[in-house]
C-alpha positions as CSV (number, residue, x, y, z in Angstrom):
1,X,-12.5,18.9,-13.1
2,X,-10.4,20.8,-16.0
3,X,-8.7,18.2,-17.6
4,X,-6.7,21.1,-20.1
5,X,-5.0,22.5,-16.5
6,X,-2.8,19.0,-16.4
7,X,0.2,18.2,-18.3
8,X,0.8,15.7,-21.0
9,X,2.3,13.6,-18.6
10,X,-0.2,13.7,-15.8
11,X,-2.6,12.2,-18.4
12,X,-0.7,9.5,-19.8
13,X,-0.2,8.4,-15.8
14,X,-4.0,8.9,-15.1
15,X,-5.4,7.2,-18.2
16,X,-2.8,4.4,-17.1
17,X,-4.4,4.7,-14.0
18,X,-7.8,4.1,-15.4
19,X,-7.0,1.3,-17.6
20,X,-5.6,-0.9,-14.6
21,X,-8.4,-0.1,-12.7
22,X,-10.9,-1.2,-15.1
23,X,-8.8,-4.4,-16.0
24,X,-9.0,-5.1,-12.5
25,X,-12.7,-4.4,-12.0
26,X,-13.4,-6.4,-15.1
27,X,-11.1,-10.0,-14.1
28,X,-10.7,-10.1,-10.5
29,X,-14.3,-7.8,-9.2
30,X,-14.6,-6.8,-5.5
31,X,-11.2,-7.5,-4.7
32,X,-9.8,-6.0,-7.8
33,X,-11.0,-2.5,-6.3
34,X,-8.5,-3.4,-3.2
35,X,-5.7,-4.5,-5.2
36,X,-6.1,-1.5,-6.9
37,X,-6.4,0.7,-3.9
38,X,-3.4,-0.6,-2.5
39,X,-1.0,-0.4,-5.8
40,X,-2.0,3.2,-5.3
41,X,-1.2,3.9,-2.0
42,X,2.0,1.5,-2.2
43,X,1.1,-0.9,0.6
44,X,1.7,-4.7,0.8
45,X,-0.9,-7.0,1.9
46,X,0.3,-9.6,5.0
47,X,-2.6,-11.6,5.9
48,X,-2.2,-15.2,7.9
49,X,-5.2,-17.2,7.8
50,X,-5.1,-20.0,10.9
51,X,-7.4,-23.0,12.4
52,X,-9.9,-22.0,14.5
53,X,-8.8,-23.9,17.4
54,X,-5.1,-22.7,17.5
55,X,-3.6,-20.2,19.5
56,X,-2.4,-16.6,17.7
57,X,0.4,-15.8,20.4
58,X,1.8,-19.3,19.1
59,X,1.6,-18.9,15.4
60,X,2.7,-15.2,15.1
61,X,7.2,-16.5,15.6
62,X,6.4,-18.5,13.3
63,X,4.3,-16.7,10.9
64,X,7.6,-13.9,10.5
65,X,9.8,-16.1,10.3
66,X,8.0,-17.8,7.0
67,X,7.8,-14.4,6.0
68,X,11.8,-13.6,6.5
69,X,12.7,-17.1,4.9
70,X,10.2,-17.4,2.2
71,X,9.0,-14.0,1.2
72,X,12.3,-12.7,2.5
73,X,10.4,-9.6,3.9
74,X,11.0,-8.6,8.0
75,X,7.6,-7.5,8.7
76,X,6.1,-6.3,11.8
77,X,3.4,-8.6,14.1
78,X,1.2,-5.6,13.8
79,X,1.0,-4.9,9.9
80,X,-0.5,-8.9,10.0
81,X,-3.8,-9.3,9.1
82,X,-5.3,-12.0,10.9
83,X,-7.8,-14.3,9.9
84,X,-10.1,-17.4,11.1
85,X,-10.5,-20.0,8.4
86,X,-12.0,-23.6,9.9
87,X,-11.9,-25.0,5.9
88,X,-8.0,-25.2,7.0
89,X,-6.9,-28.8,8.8
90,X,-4.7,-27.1,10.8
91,X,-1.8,-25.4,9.8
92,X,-1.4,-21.8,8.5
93,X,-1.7,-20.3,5.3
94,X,0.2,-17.3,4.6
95,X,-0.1,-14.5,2.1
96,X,2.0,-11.6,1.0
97,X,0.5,-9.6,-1.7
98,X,-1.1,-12.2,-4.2
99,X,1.7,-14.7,-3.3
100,X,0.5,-17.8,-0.5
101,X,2.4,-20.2,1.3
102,X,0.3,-23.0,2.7
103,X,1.3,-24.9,6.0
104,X,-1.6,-27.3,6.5
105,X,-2.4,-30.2,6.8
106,X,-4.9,-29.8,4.5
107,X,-2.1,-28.8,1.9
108,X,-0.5,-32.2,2.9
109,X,-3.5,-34.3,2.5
110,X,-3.9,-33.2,-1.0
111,X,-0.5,-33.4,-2.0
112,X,-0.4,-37.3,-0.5
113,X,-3.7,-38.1,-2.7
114,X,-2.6,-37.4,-6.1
């Protein structure tokens, strides 16, 4: 790689680049790389993490419409990432990006003991 055949603003962009890659390696680790890999590519992250024992044909309505009235982002079903987590008391927890909603009754429990 020639780095004298790029422009002064190509480096500037790159060594931008760089720095908020290593920031992100350095605080965040493992998942800084993905952060990273998607600010590049300019996707979003839409993941719903759900109790085990509840059905994903149920929780998907409801899942976009959190996203339209809290996020206030129409997404599709299938750009969802799905994901099992039996820690949650029921309920659904919802992210988009590095922002998280929580419907659970987890989330309720530890609100009601403080």
């Amino acid at each position: 790689m020639d780095i004298s055949t790029y422009s002064k603003s190509e480096l500037t962009t790159l060594l931008k680049g760089l720095k908020s890659y290593r920031a992100l390696e350095k605080f965040v680790g493992k998942r800084g790389r993905a952060i990273f890999a998607r600010e590049r590519s300019g996707t979003k992250l839409y993941r719903v993490e759900y109790f085990g024992g509840e059905n994903r044909s149920i929780l998907e309505p409801i899942a976009i419409a959190a996203y339209a009235r809290h996020f206030g982002e129409t997404i599709d079903s299938k750009s969802i990432e799905w994901k099992q987590n039996d820690t949650i008391r029921g309920g659904i927890r919802i992210f988009s990006g590095d922002d998280m909603m929580d419907i659970s009754f987890q989330e309720v429990e530890n609100r009601l003991k403080r």
